[in-house]
N, C-alpha and C positions, 0 to 999 in steps of 0.2 A: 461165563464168569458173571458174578452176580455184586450189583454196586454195593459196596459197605456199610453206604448211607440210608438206600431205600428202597433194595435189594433189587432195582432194576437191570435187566440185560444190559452187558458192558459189551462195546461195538467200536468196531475199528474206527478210529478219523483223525484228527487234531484239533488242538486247543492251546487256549494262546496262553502266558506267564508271565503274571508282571510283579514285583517287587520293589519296594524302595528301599538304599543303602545309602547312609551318608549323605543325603541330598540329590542322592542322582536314582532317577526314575530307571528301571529296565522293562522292557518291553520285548517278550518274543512271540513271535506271530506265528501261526500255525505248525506248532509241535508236534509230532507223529506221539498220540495217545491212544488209550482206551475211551470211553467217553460214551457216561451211561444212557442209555435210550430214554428216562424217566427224566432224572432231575441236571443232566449235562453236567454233570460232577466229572472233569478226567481224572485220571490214570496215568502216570508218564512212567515209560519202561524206566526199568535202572541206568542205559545206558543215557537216557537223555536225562535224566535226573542228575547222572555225574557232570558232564558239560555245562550244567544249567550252574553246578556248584563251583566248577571249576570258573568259569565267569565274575559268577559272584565272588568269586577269594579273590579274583585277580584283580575285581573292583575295589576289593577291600583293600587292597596292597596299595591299590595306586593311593587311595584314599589316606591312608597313612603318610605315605612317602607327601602327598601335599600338604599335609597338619603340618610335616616338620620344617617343610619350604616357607609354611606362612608364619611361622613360629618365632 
């Protein structure tokens, strides 16, 4: 498989994830990806893609439910 970025060889490894929601930093450390031999640009399968989402909504939930606590 060939990177989408700079067409380099795409290789088994992991790569880390991080985003900020609402004031709160997430961090995930070594995710089972693809991850190109060229520019380290990963890949993360659907399934870890899903859990990554499901986290984040569940961040977002919580985040909510405190806006109305401090409200």
């Amino acid at each position: 498989m060939k990177c989408v970025y700079c067409q380099g060889e795409m290789k088994v490894g992991s790569a880390d994830f991080t985003d900020s929601r609402n004031e709160c930093d997430v961090i995930f450390h070594s995710l089972p990806a693809l991850v190109c031999s060229q520019c380290q640009e990963p890949l993360f399968e659907e399934e870890t893609v899903k859990a990554i989402q499901h986290v984040l909504s569940t961040l977002e939930s919580i985040s909510k439910i405190r806006q109305k606590i401090a409200a």
